[in-house]
Each structure stands twice: as C-alpha cells, then as structure tokens.
Phi, psi and omega in degrees: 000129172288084191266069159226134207300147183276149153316115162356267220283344132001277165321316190265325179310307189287312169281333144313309160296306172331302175319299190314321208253011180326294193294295192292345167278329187299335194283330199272352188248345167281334166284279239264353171277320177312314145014289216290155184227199186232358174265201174264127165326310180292006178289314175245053159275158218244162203301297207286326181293288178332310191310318186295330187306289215241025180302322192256358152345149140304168168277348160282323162303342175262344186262356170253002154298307175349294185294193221215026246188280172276135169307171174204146201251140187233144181232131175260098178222151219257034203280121136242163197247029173264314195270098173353313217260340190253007184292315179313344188306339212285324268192337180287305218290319163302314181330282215301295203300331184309298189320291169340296182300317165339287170311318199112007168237207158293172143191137169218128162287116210283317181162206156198155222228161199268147190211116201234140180238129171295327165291014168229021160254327172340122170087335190244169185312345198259340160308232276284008208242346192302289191288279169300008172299329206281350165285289225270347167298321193276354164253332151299323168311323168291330167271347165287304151318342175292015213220033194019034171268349192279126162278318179217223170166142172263129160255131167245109188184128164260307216279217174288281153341303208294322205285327177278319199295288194332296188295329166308314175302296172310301178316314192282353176233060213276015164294306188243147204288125187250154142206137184287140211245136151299195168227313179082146143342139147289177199276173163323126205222218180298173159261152212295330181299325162314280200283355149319319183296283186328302186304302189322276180313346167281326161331311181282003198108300179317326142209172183313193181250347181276337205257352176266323182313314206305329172300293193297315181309296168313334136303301180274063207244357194196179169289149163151210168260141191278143209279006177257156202283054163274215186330278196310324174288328167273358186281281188309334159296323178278320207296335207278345192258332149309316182113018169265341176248140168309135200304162172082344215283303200310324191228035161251131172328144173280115171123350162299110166023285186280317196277351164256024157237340180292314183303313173302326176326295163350273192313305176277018132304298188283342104019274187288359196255325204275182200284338181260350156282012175109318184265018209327108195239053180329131169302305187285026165242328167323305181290078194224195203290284191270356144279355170279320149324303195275338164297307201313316159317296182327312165338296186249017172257314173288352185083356174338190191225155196327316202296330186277352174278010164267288196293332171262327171285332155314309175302297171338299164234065146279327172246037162101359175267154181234102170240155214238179171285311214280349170309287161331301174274343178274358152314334195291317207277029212245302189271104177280165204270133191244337209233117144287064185257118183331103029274355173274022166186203180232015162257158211257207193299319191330291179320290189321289177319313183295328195261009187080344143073212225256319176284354181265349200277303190315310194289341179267316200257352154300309176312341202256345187084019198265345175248157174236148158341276194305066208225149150264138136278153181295321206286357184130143178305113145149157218266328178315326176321318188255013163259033163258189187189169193255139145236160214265208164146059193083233161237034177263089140346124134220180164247132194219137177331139201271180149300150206240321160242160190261155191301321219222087161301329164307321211252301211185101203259182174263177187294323174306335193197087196254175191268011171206165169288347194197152200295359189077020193214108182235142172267137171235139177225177196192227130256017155246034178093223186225113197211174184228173162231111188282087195274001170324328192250351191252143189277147184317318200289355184234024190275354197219151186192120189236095188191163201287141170257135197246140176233160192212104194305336200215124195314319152341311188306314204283326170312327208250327151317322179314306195274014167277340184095354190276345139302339184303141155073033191222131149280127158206177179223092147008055180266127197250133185239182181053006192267334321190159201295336199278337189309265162219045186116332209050075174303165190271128175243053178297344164318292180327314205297280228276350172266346187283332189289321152357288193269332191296295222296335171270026182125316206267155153306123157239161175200173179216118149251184211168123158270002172309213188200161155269293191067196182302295196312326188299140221241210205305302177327091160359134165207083158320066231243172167058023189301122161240125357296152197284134181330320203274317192270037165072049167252156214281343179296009183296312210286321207291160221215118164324105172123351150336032204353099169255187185195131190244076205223108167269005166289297184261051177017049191233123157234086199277165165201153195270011197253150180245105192299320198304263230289069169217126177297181148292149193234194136090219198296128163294170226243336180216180215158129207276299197317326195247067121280170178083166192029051144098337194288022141286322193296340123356337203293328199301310183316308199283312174348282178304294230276124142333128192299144161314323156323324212244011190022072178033034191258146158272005155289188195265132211271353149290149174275139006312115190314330181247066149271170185254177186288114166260143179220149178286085169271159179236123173285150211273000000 
C-alpha cells in the first residue's frame, strides 16, 4: 500500500459522489451479494437445464459440469476477423479453457456480442447505428450470462463500445468476478503525424485518393488495435487502471510470447477470483465510487478520449453510482496532463507503452495523491499492484517492479513536471447549453473564438460548403445539429477535423459546436462537442440561425450566443424521417425514442442509477 495523502479536490469530488449515490450504490451492492451463492451456480439448475447447459461438452467437460465443485468460467467475445484489434480474439476461447482446466476450472464460451468500428463507418450511414451498439453489447452481454452456469467471466473486448457495453453488461450480474483479456496494439505502422499531413492535403485537394488509401493503409497495417490514442486504446488504459486487466497487460503486442502467457494468465486469475477459487472478487464491488474517480483521473492525466466523458458516467451507474461532467472537470483542473500521445502528440500507444506505459502513470500519479490506493482489483486489494509490469522468464510469468522515471519526456512525464497544470478537459456552458471540450490538443491561441455562426443539419451540408470555397476567408463557428443520440444516434464527425483544420492553418477563427461527438480522435480545432440539450428534444441549437454571433471560450468555460433563442421556434431537420430508414437505422427507432442525454451518458437504460427508476429522457418544449 502506497501512504500517501490523497489530493483535496480528489477528496472531495469522491466524496461527494459516495453522498450522491448513497441510495442507489447501497441498492445495487445489496442486489449483487444476495446474488452471490457459495456453490457452483450451475448446482441449482433442475437435471434438464443442466443437461442442456453441457449437452455439446466434451466428455471430461460433462463430467466435471456434472460436479458440483469446480468453477466455470463464461467468455463473452466480441471476436470477427474483419476488425483488426478484435481478429486475435479467433484464438482465444481454446487458450483460455485450456488455461482454466489448468487452473482448476471451466470455461464455455457464453455467447457474443457485435463489434463495429467507426473507423469504417466514418462518415456513412452506419455511424448512426455506432453509440448504440454499446446498449445492445450490454444486453447480449447479459444474455450470455443469463444462464446460470457461470462462477465467473473472461471479457474479450477492445474497441469503443465494446469495452463499456461488455462492462456494462458484467455490472448486471455484478456477482460474478470478471476479467477483462486484451488483445494489444498492432505494431507501429506510418506516423500519425504523417498520415494527418497526407489527410489534410487531400482535404486541400493537393493529392489523391490513391496516394491518401496509401496513407491510411501504412497506418492501419496488421492485427491488433489501432495505435493512436483514442476510444479504443483509452478503453484499455481504465479497464487496467480499474483493476480489471491483468497489471501490464494492455499494450502487448498480438502474437507475442508475453501477450500469450498474459492470455493464460487470464484464465487462471479468474479462477482463482472466484469463491471456489478462494479470492472471491465480485465485479460490482470492484466497480465502486473510488475506482471510478481513479479511471476518471487516468483519463485526463493520459488525454483520453471525449467518448468516455458518456462511457463512465453510464458505466458508473450501471453499478449504483452517480457521476457527473461537473465531477470530471473539477478533477480536470486539477489532474495534470502527463501524456503526449496522438492527436495530443505525435507518438503513438507504442512510445507510450516503451516510455513506461500504464505502470509509471500509475505510479506518478499514486506518489501524487491523485488516485487512491485503497481500491479492490482482481489481483487483490490496492491500485499499487499495478505500478508492476510482466516479464518472460524463460516460460515463467512473473511481475516485477515497473519503471520508476519515464524512458521518454516527449511522451510521458512525472506528476512533478507535467506538460500541462490541468487534465485537458473543460465543460462549457451557456445559452446554448452544456457541452465538454478536449482542449489538450488545441494551442492556447486558438482556445477562445468569437465568431458568426454558419449551420448544418447535416455533416455533408458542411463538407460540400467546404469544397465550394464558401468557407474561405471567413471566421465562423460551424454548428452542426440534429447528430445528438435522440437525433440520429450521435455519429462521430470526424470528417470535419480535416477540413476545419484547413481554415485553422490559413488564418481563420474556427470553432465546431455540435451535439454530435468527436472522440478520442478530437484534434488542433475548438470543438464544442456533446451540446446538451440536444437540437431533436427542442435544445437551443434548434434556434439558432446563420449570423449568430457565437463564443466558444474554453478558458471560462462560456459557450455564449448573442440571440435571444427563447423567442424563436425551432427550425431545421425533425428528429424523425424516411432519412433514417435504410442501413439498418429503422430498426433503432425504439433507441431514438428512449435514449438519454449525453450528460446522463446517452444510454437507453435508465439515466437514474437506481435499479427501479423509470426511464427518463430530456426534452426541451419547443
């Protein structure tokens, strides 16, 4: 244990949620011990469900369901062999039951869950189907589980969605000890800094599509995860900083040695976690008040991405916690930004991992008072546990003290001498609502933007102004409407970033407001993102009109307009619409119906953490 005073605003931000969430953390940990049983779960299924349970077993696997004795393990994976970061997966479920038997247990693969990636959705119709895969993850995940054979659980999952839906899912059966298994990075491919230019210029005109496919290809090159920090790479820095991955685990390579005794690792960690392995470590206990604080820290002491200011307050109360945007920024202002990692630099998860990786963050930011210690993990109580690292050792696993100073000061620095005083991340508010900012990646000078606002229902609208000239020579700030989750999902609208950066690099004041999203990926440009309320439930970006004076100030967190909104109807595209039939978006309609403000973290569960609240969504009367 690390006995070092936790940080004030540390302190009080936890305790505050601890207050908030009082009722609903006490209901939801009182659900998940009544849960818990001291047998094998499958011990009170009646001879026929069992039969059904361990019907397509092997015969040493039916004669030890039979029993009444060893645990079992259920693995949920998100494994095709189309998405880089999830094709290693095609290899896991034999490893792991090997591993398992090894150990003393089980393992049946539970079921699987769908896995999509915005970066081959970017831009199309199938972004809108994006944000809510990560609802419909969490409910397959619960339907793999539903079937009381389980002691425990293997998660196989990486990419944006997948890793909160999975964990979302694992929190309703918040009984059993889960861990979550990588994958890794693929290796270093072109540099991000590289295929930025190359997107730009192509933005400009300036080269082709064959010479940007070349670009895109030379990045994006092998299996694994893609190497720049966004979603998916910050999905795997918090689950390890939760206590859900084995320490070290997160950023080896697929196909290595070490990321395959890490797999096995796995299996028998979760083993040994479950009650008949001895350590009994229940996920939704895991999942408490002050790990949710120290993800919220990692975040923004690494520069993560936007999408997780959504994804932990849903995950929070999947397990009875209530946490808010304003928790989050006064952590930010708090949490100094430790990491350059691409788009807040130009190195990627690699450098990072090479530069001392998840165990030196940890360890600079436990010396600092900024995460606390005192936490449950699979591997045992304290956080400290994870300022360890994996080494080979012949074909012996072990953990051995982490680095101690980072490798790389460009990359990744101590708490004492950090590249910026506060975590990058400000909430802004106004009369056009509530909205956050990834301000890490944007230079001070381009931090405050005062300028006539040109609007656009639709990201294309703005795209197809671009390649008109009708952006040149103009300061404005770009509000793109209707993208918002009641909208059409809330697609990610990275298409933009290369052209605004465009109008950044020649001079003009830009800015982007947006109920839309970003992500991990938001880059040099202001970007208002997540404006809540939303344009489709009557929020004030409905009102708003070309020539609007707006102000964007990521200093003072104020996201002003110079209009008087109330006395204006709403104008533009309605919230429904023969546009979202086709590719799949009718089936969806229940989603837009249903789903929650992004604040409330855009889910179609219920936006109270209280197990019996009823579902609520926000509107604004027009």
């Amino acid at each position: 244990m690390i006995d070092v005073r936790i940080h004030p605003v540390v302190a009080e931000v936890t305790a505050r949620i601890v207050e908030r969430s009082s009722a609903t953390r006490s209901a939801y940990v009182a659900r998940v011990r009544a849960a818990a049983q001291t047998g094998p779960a499958r011990g009170d299924l009646g001879c026929a469900n069992l039969a059904h349970g361990f019907a397509a077993a092997e015969p040493d696997e039916k004669r030890a369901l039979r029993g009444r004795v060893k645990p079992n393990l259920a693995i949920v994976t998100s494994y095709n062999d189309m998405l880089s970061a999830h094709q290693p997966y095609a290899a896991y479920p034999p490893v792991l039951k090997a591993a398992a038997a090894r150990a003393g247990g089980l393992a049946q693969v539970a079921g699987g869950v769908p896995a999509m990636c915005d970066g081959i959705t970017q831009g199309r119709d199938g972004m809108q189907l994006s944000l809510y895969s990560r609802d419909v993850i969490a409910m397959s995940t619960a339907i793999a589980l539903s079937h009381d054979m389980f002691d425990g659980a293997l998660m196989l999952g990486v990419c944006d969605k997948i890793v909160p839906g999975l964990l979302i899912g694992a929190l309703s059966f918040g009984h059993l000890p889960t861990v979550f298994v990588p994958a890794g990075p693929m290796a270093s491919g072109l540099p991000n800094a590289e295929k930025a230019k190359v997107r730009q210029l192509h933005a400009e005109g300036k080269v082709g599509r064959a010479e940007l496919l070349e670009a895109e290809a030379a990045s994006y090159h092998s299996r694994g995860t893609c190497t720049f920090y966004g979603t998916a790479n910050s999905n795997q820095l918090l689950m390890e900083v939760l206590g859900l991955h084995l320490p070290g685990s997160s950023f080896v390579n697929p196909g290595t040695p070490l990321r395959d005794s890490l797999t096995r690792a796995a299996a028998a960690r979760a083993v040994a976690i479950t009650r008949q392995g001895g350590e009994p470590t229940p996920v939704g206990e895991v999942v408490d008040e002050k790990a949710v604080v120290n993800a919220c820290v990692a975040l923004l002491a690494s520069g993560g991405s936007t999408n997780h200011t959504m994804h932990l307050v849903a995950i929070a109360r999947a397990a009875g916690i209530h946490l808010t945007w304003d928790d989050l920024s006064d952590l930010s202002a708090v949490v100094p930004s430790l990491c350059r990692i691409y788009p807040n630099g130009t190195a990627d998860v690699n450098h990072f991992h090479a530069a001392g990786g998840i165990a030196f963050l940890v360890h600079t930011l436990l010396r600092a008072g900024l995460l606390h210690d005192d936490v449950l993990t699979i591997m045992g109580r304290g956080l400290h546990r994870y300022v360890s690292e994996p080494v080979l050792r012949g074909d012996d696993l072990t953990w051995e003290e982490g680095p101690r100073r980072s490798l790389d000061h460009d990359v990744l620095r101590p708490a004492g001498t950090p590249f910026a005083p506060d975590g990058g991340l400000k909430v802004l508010r106004g009369p056009l609502g509530t909205a956050v900012m990834k301000t890490s990646a944007v230079r001070p000078e381009h931090r405050v933007v005062t300028a006539p606002a040109l609007v656009f229902d639709d990201q294309g609208d703005f795209l197809t102004a671009f390649a008109e000239g009708r952006l040149d020579g103009r300061d404005l700030v770009a509000v793109i409407r209707y993208q918002g989750p009641a909208a059409n999902g809330m697609p990610e609208l990275h298409k933009l970033t290369p052209a605004l950066g465009v109008l950044q690099d020649r001079g003009q004041h830009v800015a982007l407001v947006t109920d839309g999203r970003m992500s991990g990926a938001s880059g040099k440009v202001p970007a208002a993102i997540h404006v809540t309320p939303e344009a489709a439930v009557g929020g004030p970006l409905s009102r708003v009109r070309d020539g609007d004076v707006i102000t964007v100030d990521a200093e003072t967190g104020v996201l002003g307009i110079d209009a008087a909104l109330q006395e204006r109807p709403p104008t533009g595209r309605p919230p429904e619409g023969p546009e979202w039939a086709g590719t799949g978006r009718e089936l969806f309609a229940a989603f837009r119906a249903t789903v929650g403000p992004a604040d409330a973290g855009a889910s179609v569960f219920p936006t109270h953490p209280s197990p019996a609240a009823p579902l609520e969504v926000s509107r604004v009367d027009a």
